[in-house]
C-alpha positions as CSV (number, residue, x, y, z in Angstrom):
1,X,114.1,14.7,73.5
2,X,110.7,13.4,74.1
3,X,107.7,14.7,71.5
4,X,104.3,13.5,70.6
5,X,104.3,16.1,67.4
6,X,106.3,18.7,65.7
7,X,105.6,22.0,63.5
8,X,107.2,23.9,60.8
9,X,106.2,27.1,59.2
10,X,103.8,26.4,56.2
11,X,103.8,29.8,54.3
12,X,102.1,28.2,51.6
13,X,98.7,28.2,53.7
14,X,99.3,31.8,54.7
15,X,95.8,33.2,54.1
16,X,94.9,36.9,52.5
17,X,96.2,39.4,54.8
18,X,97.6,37.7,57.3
19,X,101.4,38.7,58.9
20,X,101.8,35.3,60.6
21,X,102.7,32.0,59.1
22,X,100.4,29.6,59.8
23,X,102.4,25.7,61.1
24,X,102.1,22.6,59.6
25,X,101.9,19.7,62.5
26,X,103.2,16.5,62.0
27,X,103.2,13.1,64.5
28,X,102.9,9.4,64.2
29,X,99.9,9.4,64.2
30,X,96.4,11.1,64.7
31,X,96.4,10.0,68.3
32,X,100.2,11.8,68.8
33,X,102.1,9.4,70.6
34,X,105.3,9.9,72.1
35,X,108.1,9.1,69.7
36,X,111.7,10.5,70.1
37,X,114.0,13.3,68.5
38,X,117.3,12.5,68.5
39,X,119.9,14.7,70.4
40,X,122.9,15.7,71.3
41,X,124.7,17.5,74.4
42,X,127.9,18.5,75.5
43,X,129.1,20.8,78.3
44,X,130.3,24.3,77.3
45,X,132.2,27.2,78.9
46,X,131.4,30.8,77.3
47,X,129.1,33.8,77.2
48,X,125.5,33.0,76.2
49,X,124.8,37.1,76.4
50,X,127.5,39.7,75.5
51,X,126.4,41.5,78.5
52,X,127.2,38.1,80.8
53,X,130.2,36.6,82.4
54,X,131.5,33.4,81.4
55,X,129.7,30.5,82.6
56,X,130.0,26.9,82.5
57,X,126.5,25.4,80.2
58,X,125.5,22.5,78.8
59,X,124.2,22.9,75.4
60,X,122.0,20.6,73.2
61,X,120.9,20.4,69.8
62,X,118.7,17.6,67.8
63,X,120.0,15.9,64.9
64,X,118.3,16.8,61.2
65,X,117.8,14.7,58.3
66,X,117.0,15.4,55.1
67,X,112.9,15.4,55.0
68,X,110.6,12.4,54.1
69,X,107.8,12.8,51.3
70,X,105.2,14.1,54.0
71,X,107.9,17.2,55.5
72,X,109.3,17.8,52.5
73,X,106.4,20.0,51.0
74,X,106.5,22.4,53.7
75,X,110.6,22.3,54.7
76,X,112.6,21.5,52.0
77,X,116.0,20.7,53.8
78,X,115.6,19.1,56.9
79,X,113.8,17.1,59.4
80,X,114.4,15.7,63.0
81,X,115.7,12.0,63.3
82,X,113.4,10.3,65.0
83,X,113.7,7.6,66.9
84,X,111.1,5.5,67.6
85,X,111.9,2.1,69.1
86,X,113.6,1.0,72.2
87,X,116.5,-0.7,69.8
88,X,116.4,2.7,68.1
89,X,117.0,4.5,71.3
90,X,119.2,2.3,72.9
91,X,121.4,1.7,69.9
92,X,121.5,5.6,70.1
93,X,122.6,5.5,73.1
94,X,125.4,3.3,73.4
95,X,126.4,2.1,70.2
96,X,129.6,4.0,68.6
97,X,129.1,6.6,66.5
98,X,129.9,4.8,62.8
99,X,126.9,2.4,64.2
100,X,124.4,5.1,65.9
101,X,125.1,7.7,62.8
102,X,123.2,5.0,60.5
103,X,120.5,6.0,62.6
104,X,120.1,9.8,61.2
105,X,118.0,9.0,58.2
106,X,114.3,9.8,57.2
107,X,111.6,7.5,58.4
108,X,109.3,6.2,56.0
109,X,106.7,7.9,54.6
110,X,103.1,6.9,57.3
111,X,101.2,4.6,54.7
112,X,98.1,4.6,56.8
113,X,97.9,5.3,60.5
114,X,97.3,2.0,61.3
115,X,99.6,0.3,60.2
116,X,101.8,0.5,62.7
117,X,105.1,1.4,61.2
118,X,107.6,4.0,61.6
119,X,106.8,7.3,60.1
120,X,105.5,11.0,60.4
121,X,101.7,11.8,59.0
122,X,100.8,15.2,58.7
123,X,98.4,15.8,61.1
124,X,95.9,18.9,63.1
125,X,97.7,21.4,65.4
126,X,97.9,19.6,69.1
127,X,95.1,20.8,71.5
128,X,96.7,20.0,74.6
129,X,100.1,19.2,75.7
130,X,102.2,16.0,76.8
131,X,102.0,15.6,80.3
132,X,104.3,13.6,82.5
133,X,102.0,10.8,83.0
134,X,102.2,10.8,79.0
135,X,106.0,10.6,79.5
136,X,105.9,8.5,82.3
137,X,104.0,5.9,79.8
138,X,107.2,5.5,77.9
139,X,110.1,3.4,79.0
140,X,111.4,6.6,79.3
141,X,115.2,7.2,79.4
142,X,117.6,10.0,78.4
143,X,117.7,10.0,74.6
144,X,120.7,12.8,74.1
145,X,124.5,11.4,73.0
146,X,127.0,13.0,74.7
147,X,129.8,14.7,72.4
148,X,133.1,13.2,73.1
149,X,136.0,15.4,72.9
């Protein structure tokens, strides 16, 4: 699943009277470039609504980690895996699961944001959106495992 940032409720930063919780962004970087959650899919008969009929969907999800030192203030228990190479997704891709599994781990903490390495840096909500030229930038391929029965 393509993203160039990611929230999580921040109640901690909730001000005075104020009912909603306010996010906490995170991304590589300042400059929010595309990175990589990643995810699985598999196809599923059943009844998304009680009030619907059985139908045949294909459901996916995005693997958690436990968080790094800059998500772990504001979420405790998890984090997405990210993925943010092409051997990172391609190994997720195709490698077998005792292999691609190794890849479900926390990235290391951002240093500095230029340094270039593999991490998450808390960073200001996004003012605009990826677009597809942004996706299009990447050598962009699916990045979601199938389930195997």
């Amino acid at each position: 699943m393509p993203v160039t940032s990611f929230a999580e409720p921040d109640p901690a930063n909730r001000t005075g009277g104020d009912k909603r919780t306010p996010n906490a962004w995170f991304a590589l970087n300042e400059d929010r470039p595309l990175f990589i959650f990643a995810g699985l899919w598999t196809p599923w008969h059943g009844k998304r609504m009680a009030r619907e009929e059985p139908a045949d969907h294909e459901v996916y999800g995005f693997l958690t980690t436990e968080p790094n030192s800059v998500v772990e203030p504001v979420h405790k228990k998890a984090m997405p895996v990210i993925l943010t190479s092409d051997d990172e997704m391609t190994a997720w891709l195709t490698e077998p699961w005792e292999e691609a599994k190794k890849l479900q781990r926390p990235p290391a903490r951002r240093q500095a944001y230029d340094r270039g390495c593999a991490g998450v840096a808390r960073i200001i909500p996004p003012s605009e959106k990826a677009t597809m030229a942004d996706l299009s930038s990447l050598n962009y391929h699916p990045t979601t495992r199938r389930l195997r029965e």
